[in-house]
C-alpha positions as CSV (number, residue, x, y, z in Angstrom):
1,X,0.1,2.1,20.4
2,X,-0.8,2.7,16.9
3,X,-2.3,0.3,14.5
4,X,-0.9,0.5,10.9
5,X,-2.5,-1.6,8.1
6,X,0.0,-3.0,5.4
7,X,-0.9,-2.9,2.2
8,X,1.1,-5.1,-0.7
9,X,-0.4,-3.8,-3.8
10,X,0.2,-7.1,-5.6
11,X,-1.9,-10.3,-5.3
12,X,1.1,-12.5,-5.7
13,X,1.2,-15.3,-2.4
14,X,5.6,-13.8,-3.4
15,X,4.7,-10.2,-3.3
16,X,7.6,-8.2,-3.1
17,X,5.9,-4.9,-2.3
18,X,4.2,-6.7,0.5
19,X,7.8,-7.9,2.1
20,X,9.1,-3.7,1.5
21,X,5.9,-2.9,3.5
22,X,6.1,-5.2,5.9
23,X,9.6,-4.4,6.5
24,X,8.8,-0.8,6.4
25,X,6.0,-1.4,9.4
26,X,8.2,-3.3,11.4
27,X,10.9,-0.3,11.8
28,X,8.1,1.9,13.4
29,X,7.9,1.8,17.0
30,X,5.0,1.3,19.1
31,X,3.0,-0.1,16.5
32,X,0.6,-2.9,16.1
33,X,0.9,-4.0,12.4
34,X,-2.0,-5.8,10.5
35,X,-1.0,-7.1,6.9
36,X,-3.4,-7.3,4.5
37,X,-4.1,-10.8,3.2
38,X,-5.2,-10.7,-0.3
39,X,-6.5,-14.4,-0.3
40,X,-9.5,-12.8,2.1
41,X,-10.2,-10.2,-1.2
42,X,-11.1,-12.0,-4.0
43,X,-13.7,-10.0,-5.8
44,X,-15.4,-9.8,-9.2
45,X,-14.1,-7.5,-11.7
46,X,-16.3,-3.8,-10.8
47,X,-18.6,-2.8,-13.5
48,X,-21.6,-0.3,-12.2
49,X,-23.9,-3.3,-13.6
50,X,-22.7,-5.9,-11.5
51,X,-22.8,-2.9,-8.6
52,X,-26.8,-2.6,-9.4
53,X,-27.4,-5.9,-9.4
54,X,-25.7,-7.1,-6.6
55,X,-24.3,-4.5,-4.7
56,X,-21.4,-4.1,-3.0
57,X,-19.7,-7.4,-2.3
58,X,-18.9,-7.8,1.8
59,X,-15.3,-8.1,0.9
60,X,-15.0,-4.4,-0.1
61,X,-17.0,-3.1,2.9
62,X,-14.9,-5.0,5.4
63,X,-11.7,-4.2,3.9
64,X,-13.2,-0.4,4.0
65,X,-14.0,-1.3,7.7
66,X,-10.1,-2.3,8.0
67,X,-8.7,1.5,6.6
68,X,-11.6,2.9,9.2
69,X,-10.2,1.2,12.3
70,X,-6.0,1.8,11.5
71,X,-4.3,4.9,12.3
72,X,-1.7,4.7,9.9
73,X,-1.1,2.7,6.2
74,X,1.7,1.3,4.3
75,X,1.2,0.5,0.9
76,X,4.0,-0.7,-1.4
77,X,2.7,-1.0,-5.1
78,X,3.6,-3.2,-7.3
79,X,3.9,-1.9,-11.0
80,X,2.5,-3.9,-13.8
81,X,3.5,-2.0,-17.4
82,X,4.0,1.2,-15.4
83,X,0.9,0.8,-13.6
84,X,-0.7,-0.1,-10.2
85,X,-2.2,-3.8,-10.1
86,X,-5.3,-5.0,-11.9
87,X,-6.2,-6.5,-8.1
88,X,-5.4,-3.5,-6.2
89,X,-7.4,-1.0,-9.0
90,X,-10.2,-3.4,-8.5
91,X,-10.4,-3.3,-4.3
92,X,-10.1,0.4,-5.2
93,X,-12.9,0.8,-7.4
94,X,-14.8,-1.2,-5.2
95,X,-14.0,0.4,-1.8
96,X,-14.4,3.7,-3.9
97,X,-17.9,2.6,-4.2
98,X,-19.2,3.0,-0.5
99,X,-17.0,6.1,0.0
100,X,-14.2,8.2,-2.6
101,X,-12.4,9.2,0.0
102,X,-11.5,5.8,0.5
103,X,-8.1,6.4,2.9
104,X,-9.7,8.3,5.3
105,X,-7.2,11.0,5.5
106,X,-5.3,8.4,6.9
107,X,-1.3,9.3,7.6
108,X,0.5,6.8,4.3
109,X,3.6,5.4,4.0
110,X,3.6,4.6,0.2
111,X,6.2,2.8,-1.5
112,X,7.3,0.6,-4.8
113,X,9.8,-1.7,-5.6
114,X,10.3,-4.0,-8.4
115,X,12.8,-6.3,-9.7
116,X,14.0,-3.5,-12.0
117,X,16.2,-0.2,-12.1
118,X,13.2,2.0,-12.0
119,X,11.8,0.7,-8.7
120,X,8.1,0.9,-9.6
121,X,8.2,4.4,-9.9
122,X,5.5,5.0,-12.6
123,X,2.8,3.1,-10.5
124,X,4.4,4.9,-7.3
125,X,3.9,8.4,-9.2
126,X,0.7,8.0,-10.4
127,X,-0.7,7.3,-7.3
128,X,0.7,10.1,-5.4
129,X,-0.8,12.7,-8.2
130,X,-4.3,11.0,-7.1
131,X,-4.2,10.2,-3.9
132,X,-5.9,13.7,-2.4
133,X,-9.0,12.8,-4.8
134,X,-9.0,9.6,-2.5
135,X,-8.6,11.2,0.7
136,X,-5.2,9.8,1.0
137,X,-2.8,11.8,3.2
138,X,0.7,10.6,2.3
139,X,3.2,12.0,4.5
140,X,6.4,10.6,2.6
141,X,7.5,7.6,0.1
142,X,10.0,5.4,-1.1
143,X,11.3,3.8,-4.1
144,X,13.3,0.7,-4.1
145,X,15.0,-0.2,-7.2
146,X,16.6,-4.1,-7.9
147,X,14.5,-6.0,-5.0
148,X,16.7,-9.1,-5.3
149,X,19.9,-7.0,-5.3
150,X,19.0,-4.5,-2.3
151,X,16.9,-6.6,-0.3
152,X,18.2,-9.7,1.4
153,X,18.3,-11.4,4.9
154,X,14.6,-8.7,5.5
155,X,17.1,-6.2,5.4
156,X,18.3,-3.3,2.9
157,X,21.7,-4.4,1.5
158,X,22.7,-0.7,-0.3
159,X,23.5,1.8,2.3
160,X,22.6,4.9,0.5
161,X,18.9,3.2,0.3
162,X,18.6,2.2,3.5
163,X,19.4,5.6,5.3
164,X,16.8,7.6,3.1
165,X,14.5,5.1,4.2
166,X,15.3,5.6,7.6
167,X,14.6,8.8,7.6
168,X,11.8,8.5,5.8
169,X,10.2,6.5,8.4
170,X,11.4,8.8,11.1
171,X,9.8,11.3,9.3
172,X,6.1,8.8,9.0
173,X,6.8,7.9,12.9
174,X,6.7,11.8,13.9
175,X,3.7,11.8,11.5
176,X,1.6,9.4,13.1
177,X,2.8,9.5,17.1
């Protein structure tokens, strides 16, 4: 059995992204899903003077511990102004910290949705341009556009969406299995 870690890339308790990924997960078979809970990763905002004073908070090390014991990751970001989260940039830069490669060349699932037409496809493009400078290995992703029109009942209401996503995730399953 696989173990997949689920990322939400929004701090929000109503996270959107993390109700895509966690939807995503749960259509892959043979799989033992861990969500991330971001109420576990509060951390100060990075600067290299608080990393020289104090070092590298636990929080960051055991999330990094986390990505180092899964086989698999989905990540759904949440776009703020066309970018990734101020929270999720932070864990980055402080999980960057102890090692760049911070996804372990781990097989990912990434995805975005937002409220809007676009689907959180600036933050979603962004990070797929970086991701190899981060050791992240993404095998395919996903855009869902209009959350509260597409996504209802924890299923995919447009057709058209919900079949590219399938596929999509048959293509991640293969990936990983």
């Amino acid at each position: 059995m696989k173990k997949i870690l689920v990322i939400g890339g929004s701090n929000s308790k109503s996270s959107i992204n993390t109700m895509l990924a966690t939807y995503i997960a749960s259509q892959i078979t043979d799989a033992e899903v861990t969500t991330v809970n971001w109420e576990n990763l509060v951390l100060p905002l990075y600067s290299t003077d608080l990393e020289q004073a104090e070092g590298i908070p636990d929080v960051a090390i055991q999330f990094m511990k986390s990505i180092e014991k899964t086989d698999a990751i989905v990540l759904s970001l949440a776009e703020y102004n066309g970018m990734i989260t101020s929270a999720l940039k932070n864990l980055w830069d402080w999980t960057s910290r102890i090692d760049q490669k911070i996804w372990s060349n781990k097989p990912m699932f990434l995805a975005a949705t937002s409220p809007g037409g676009r689907g959180g496809i600036g933050a979603l493009t962004a990070v797929i341009n970086i991701m190899p400078h981060f050791g992240g290995n993404v095998i395919t992703d996903y855009s869902l556009p209009k959350f509260y029109q597409n996504f209802q009942d924890e299923k995919i209401l447009d057709v058209e969406k919900q079949q590219e996503l399938t596929e999509k995730i048959n293509l991640f399953t293969q990936a990983i299995h």
